[in-house]
PDB file of N, CA, C and O in Angstrom:
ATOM      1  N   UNK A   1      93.651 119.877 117.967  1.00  0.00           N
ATOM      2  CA  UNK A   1      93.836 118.956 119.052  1.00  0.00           C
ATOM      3  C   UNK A   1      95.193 118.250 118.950  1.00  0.00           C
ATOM      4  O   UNK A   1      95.992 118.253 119.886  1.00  0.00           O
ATOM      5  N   UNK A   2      95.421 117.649 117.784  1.00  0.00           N
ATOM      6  CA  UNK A   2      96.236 116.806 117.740  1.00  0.00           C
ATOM      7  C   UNK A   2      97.549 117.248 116.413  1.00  0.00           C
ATOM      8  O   UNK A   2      97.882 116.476 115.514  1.00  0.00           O
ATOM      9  N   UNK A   3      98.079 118.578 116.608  1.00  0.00           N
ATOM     10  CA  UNK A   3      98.925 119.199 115.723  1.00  0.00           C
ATOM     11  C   UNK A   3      98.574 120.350 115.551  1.00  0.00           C
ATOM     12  O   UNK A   3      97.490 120.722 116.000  1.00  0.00           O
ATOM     13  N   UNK A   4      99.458 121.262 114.809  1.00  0.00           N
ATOM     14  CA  UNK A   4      99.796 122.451 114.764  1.00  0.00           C
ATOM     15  C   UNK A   4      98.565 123.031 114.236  1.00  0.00           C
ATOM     16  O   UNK A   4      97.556 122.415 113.892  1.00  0.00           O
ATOM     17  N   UNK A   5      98.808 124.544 114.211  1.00  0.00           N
ATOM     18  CA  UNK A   5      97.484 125.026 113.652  1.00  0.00           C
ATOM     19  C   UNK A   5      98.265 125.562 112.193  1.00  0.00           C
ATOM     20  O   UNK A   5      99.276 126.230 111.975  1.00  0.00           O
ATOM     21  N   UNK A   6      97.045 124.775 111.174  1.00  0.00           N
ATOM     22  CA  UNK A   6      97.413 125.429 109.948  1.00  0.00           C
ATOM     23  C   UNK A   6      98.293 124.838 109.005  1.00  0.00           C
ATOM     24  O   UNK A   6      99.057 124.063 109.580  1.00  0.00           O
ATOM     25  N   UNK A   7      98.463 124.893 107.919  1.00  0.00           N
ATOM     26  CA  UNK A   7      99.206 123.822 107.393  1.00  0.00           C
ATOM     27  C   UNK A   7     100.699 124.525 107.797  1.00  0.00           C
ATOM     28  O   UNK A   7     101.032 125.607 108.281  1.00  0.00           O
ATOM     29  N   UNK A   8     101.531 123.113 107.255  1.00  0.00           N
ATOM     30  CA  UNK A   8     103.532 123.292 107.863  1.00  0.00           C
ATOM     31  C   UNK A   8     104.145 124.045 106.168  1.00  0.00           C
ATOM     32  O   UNK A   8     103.958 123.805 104.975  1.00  0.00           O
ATOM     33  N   UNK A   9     104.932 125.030 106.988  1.00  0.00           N
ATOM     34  CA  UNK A   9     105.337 125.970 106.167  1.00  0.00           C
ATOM     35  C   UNK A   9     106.505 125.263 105.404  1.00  0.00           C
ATOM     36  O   UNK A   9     107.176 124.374 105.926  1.00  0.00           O
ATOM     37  N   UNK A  10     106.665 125.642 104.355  1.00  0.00           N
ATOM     38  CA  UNK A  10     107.738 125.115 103.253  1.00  0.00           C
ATOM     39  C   UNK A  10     107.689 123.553 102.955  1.00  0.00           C
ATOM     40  O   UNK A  10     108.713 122.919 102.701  1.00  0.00           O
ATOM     41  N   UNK A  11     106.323 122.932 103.007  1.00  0.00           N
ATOM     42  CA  UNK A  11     106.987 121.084 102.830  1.00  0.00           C
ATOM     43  C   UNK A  11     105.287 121.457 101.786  1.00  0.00           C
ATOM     44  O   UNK A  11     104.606 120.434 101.719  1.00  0.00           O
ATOM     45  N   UNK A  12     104.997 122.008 101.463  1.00  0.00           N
ATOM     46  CA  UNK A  12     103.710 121.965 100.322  1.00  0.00           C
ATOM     47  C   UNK A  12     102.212 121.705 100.756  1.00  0.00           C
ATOM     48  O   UNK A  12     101.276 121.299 100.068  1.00  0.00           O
ATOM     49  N   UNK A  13     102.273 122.250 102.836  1.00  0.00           N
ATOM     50  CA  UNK A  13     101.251 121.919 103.025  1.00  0.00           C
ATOM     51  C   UNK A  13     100.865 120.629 104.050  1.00  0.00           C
ATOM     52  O   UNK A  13      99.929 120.435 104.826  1.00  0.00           O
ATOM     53  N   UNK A  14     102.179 119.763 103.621  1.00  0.00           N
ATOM     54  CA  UNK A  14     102.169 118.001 104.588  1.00  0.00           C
ATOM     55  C   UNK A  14     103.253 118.585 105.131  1.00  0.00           C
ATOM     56  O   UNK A  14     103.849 119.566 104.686  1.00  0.00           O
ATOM     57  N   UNK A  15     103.658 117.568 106.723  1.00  0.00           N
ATOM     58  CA  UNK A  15     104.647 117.833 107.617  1.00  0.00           C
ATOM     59  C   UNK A  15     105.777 116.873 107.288  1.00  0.00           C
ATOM     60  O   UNK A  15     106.934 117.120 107.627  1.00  0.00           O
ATOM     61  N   UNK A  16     105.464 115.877 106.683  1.00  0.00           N
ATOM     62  CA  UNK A  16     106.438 114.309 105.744  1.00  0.00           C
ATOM     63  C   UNK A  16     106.878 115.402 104.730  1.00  0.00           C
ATOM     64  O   UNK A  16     106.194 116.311 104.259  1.00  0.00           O
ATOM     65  N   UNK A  17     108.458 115.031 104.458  1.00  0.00           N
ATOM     66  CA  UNK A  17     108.797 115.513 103.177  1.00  0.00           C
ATOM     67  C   UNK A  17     110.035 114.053 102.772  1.00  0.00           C
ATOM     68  O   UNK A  17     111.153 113.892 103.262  1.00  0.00           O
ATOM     69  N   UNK A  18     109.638 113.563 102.194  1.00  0.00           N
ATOM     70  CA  UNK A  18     110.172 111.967 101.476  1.00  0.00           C
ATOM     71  C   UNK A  18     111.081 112.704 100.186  1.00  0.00           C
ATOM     72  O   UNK A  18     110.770 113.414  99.229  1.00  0.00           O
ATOM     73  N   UNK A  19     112.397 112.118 100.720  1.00  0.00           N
ATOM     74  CA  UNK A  19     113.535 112.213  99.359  1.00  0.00           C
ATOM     75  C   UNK A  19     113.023 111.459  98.197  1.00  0.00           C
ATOM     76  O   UNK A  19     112.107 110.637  98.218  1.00  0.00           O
ATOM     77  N   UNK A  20     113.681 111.814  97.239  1.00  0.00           N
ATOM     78  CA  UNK A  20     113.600 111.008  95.656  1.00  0.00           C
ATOM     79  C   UNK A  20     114.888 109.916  96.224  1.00  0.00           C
ATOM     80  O   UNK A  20     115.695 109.935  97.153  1.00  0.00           O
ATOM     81  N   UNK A  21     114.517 108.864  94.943  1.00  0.00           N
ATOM     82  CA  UNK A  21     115.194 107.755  95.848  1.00  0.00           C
ATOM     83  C   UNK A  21     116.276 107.584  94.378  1.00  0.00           C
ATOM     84  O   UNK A  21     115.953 107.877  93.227  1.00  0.00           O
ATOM     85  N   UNK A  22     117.616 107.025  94.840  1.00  0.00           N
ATOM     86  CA  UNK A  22     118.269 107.056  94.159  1.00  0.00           C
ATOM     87  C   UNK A  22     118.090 106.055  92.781  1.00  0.00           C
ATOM     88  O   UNK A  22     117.251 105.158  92.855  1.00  0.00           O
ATOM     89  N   UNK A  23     118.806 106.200  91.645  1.00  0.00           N
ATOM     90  CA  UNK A  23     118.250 104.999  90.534  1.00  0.00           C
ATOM     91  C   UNK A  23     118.924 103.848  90.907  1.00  0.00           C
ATOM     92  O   UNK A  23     118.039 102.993  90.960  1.00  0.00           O
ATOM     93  N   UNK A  24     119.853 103.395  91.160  1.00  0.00           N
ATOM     94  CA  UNK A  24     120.635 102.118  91.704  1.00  0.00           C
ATOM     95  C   UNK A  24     119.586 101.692  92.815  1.00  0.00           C
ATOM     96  O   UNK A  24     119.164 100.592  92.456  1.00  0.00           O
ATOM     97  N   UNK A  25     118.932 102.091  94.083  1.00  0.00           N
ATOM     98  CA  UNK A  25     118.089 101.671  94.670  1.00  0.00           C
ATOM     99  C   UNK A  25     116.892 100.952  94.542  1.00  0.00           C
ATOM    100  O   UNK A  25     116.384 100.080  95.246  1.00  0.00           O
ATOM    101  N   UNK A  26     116.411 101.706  93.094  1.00  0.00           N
ATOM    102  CA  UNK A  26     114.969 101.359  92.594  1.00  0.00           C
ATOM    103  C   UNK A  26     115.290 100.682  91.877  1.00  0.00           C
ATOM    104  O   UNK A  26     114.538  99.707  91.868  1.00  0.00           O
ATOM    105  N   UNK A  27     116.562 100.566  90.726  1.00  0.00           N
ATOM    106  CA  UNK A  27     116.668  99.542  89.806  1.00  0.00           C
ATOM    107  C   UNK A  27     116.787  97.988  90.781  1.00  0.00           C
ATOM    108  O   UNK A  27     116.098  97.002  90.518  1.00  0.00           O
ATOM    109  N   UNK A  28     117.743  98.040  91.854  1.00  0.00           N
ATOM    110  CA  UNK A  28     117.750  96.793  92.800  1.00  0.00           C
ATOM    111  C   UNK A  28     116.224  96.379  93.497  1.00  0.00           C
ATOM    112  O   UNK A  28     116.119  95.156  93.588  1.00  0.00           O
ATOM    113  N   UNK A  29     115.161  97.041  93.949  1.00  0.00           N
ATOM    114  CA  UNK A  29     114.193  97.049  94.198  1.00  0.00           C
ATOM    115  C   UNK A  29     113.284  96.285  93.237  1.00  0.00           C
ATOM    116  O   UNK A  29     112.554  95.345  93.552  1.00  0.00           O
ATOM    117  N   UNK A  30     113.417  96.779  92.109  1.00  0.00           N
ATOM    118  CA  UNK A  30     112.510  96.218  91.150  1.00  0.00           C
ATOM    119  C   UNK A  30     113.200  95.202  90.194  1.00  0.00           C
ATOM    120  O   UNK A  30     112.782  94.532  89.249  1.00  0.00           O
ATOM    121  N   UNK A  31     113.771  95.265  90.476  1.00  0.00           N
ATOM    122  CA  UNK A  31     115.211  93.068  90.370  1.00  0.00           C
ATOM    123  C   UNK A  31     114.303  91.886  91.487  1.00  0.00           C
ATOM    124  O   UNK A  31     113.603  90.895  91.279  1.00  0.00           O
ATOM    125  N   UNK A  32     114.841  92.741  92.918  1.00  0.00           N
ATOM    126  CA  UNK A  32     113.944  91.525  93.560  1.00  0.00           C
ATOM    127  C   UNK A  32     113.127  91.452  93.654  1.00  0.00           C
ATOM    128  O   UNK A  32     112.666  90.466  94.228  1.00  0.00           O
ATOM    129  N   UNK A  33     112.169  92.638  93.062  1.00  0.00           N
ATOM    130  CA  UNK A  33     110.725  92.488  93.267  1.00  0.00           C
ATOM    131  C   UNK A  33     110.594  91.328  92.294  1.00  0.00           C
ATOM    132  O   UNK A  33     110.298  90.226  92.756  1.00  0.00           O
ATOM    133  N   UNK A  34     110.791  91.479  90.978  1.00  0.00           N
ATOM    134  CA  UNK A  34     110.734  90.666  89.982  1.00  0.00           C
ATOM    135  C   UNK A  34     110.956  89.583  89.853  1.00  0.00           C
ATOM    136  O   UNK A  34     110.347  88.908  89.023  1.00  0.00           O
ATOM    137  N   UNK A  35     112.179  88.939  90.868  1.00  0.00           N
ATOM    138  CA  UNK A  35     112.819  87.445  90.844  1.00  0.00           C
ATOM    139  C   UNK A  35     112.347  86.719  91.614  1.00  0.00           C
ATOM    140  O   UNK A  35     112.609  85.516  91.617  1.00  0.00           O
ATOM    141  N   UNK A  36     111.070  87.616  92.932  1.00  0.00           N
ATOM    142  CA  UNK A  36     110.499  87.327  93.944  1.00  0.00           C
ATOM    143  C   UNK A  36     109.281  86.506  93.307  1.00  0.00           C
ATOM    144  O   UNK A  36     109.095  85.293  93.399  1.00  0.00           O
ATOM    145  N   UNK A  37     108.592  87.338  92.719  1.00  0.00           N
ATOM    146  CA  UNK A  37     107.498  86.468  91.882  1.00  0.00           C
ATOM    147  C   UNK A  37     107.750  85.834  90.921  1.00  0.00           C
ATOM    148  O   UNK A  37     106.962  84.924  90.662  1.00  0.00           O
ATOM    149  N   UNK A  38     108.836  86.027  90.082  1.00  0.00           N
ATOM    150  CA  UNK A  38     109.020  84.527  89.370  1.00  0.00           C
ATOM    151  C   UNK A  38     109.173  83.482  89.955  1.00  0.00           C
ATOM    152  O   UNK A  38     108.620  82.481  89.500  1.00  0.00           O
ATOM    153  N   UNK A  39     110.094  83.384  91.330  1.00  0.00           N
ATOM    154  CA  UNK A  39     110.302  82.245  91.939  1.00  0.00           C
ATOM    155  C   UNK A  39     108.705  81.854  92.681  1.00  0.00           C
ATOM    156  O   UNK A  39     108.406  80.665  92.794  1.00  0.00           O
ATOM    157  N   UNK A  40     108.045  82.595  93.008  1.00  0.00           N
ATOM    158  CA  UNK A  40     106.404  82.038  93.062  1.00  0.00           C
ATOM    159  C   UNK A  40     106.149  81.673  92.385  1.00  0.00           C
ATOM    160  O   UNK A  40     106.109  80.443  92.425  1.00  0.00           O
ATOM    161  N   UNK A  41     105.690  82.432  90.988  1.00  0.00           N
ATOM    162  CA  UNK A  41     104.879  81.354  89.874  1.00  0.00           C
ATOM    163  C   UNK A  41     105.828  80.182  89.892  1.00  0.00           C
ATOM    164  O   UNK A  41     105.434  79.036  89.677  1.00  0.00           O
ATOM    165  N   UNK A  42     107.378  80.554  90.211  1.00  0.00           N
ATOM    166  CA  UNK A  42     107.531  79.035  89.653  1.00  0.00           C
ATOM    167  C   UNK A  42     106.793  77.553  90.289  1.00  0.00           C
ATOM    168  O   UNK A  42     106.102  76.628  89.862  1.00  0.00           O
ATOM    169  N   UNK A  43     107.414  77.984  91.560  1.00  0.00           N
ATOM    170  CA  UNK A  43     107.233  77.364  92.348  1.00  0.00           C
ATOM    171  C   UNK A  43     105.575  76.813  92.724  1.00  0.00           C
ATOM    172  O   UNK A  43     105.406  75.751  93.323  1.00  0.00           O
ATOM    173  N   UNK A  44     104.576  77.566  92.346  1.00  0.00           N
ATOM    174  CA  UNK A  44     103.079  77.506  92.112  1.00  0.00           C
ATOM    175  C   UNK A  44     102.856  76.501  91.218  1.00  0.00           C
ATOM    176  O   UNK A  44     102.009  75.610  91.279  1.00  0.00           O
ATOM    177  N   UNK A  45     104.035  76.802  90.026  1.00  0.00           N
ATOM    178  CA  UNK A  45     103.668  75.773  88.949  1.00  0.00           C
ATOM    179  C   UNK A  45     103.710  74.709  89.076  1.00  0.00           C
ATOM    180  O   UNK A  45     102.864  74.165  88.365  1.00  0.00           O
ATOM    181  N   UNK A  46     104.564  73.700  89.926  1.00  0.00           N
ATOM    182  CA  UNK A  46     104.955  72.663  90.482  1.00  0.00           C
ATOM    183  C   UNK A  46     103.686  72.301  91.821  1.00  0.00           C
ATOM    184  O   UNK A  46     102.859  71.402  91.670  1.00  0.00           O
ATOM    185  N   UNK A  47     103.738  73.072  92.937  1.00  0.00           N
ATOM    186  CA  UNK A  47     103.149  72.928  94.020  1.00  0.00           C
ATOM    187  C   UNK A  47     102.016  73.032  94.374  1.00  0.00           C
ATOM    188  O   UNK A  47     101.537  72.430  95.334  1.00  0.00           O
ATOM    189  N   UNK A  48     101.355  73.906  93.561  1.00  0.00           N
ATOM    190  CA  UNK A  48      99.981  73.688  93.682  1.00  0.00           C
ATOM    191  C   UNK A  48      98.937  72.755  93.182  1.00  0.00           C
ATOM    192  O   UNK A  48      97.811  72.591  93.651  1.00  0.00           O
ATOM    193  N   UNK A  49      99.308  72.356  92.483  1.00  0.00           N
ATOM    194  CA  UNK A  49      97.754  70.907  92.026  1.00  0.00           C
ATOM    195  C   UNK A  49      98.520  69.982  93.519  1.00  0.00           C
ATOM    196  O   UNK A  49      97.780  69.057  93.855  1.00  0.00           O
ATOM    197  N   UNK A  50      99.319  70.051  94.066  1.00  0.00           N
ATOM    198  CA  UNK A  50      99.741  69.186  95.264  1.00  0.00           C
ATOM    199  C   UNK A  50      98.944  69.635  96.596  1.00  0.00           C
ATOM    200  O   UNK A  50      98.520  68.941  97.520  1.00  0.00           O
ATOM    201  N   UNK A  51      98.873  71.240  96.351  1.00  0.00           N
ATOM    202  CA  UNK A  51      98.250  72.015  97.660  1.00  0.00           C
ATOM    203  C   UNK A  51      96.606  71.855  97.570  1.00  0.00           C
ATOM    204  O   UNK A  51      95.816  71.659  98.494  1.00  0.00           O
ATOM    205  N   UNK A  52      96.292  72.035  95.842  1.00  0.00           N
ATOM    206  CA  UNK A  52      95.205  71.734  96.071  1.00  0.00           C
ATOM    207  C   UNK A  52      94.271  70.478  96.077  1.00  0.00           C
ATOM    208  O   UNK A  52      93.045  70.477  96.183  1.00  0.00           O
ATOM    209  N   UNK A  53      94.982  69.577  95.962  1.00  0.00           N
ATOM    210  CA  UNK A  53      94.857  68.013  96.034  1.00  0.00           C
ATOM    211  C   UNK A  53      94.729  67.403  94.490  1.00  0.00           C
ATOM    212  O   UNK A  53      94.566  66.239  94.127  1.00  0.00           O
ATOM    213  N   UNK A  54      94.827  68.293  93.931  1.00  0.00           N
ATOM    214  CA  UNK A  54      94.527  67.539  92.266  1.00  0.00           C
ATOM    215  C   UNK A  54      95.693  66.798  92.514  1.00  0.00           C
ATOM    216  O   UNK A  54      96.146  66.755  91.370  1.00  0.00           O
ATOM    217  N   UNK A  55      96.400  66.258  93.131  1.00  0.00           N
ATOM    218  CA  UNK A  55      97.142  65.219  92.367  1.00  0.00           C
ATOM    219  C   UNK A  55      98.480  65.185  93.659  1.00  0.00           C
ATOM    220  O   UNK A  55      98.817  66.148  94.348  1.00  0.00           O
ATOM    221  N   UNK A  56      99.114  63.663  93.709  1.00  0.00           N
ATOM    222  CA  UNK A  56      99.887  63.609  95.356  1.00  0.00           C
ATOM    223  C   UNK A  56     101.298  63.678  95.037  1.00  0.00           C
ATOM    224  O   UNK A  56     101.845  63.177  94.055  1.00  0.00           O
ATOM    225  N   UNK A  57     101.771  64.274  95.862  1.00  0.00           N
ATOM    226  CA  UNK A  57     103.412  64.857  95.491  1.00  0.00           C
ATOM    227  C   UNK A  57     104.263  64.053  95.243  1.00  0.00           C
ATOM    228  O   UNK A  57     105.417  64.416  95.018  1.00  0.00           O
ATOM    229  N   UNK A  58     103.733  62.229  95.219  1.00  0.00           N
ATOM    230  CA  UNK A  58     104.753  61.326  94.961  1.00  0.00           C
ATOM    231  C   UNK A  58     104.436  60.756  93.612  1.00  0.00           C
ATOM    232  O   UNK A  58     105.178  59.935  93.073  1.00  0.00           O
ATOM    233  N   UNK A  59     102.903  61.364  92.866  1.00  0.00           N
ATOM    234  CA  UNK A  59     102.945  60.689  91.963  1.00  0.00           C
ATOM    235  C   UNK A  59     103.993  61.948  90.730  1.00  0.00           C
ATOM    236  O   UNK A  59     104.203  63.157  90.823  1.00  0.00           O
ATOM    237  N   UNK A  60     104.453  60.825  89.592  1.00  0.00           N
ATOM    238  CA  UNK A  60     105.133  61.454  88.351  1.00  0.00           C
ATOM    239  C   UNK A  60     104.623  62.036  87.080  1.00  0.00           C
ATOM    240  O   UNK A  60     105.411  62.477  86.243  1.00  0.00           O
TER     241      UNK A  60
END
């Protein structure tokens, strides 16, 4: 109904054939992935007993 009949010749069967990704790409990828959630926990560490009311953002 909805595509060819039979699997697609030369891609292993799937009609997607996805490049390998370069190492400079993935090394930058997994930098900001990494600096992304540190700056959460950090920021969790501070902000949340505020979000969750344990305690009011003006006290010290």
């Amino acid at each position: 109904m909805a595509g060819g009949h039979g699997p697609a010749r030369g891609h292993g069967g799937h009609p997607i054939h996805v490049h390998p990704v370069r190492p400079l790409y993935r090394f930058a990828a997994v930098g900001l992935g990494a600096s992304m959630w540190f700056f959460l926990f950090y920021r969790a560490r501070y902000d949340l007993p505020v979000l969750l009311g344990w305690r009011h953002p003006w006290d010290h």
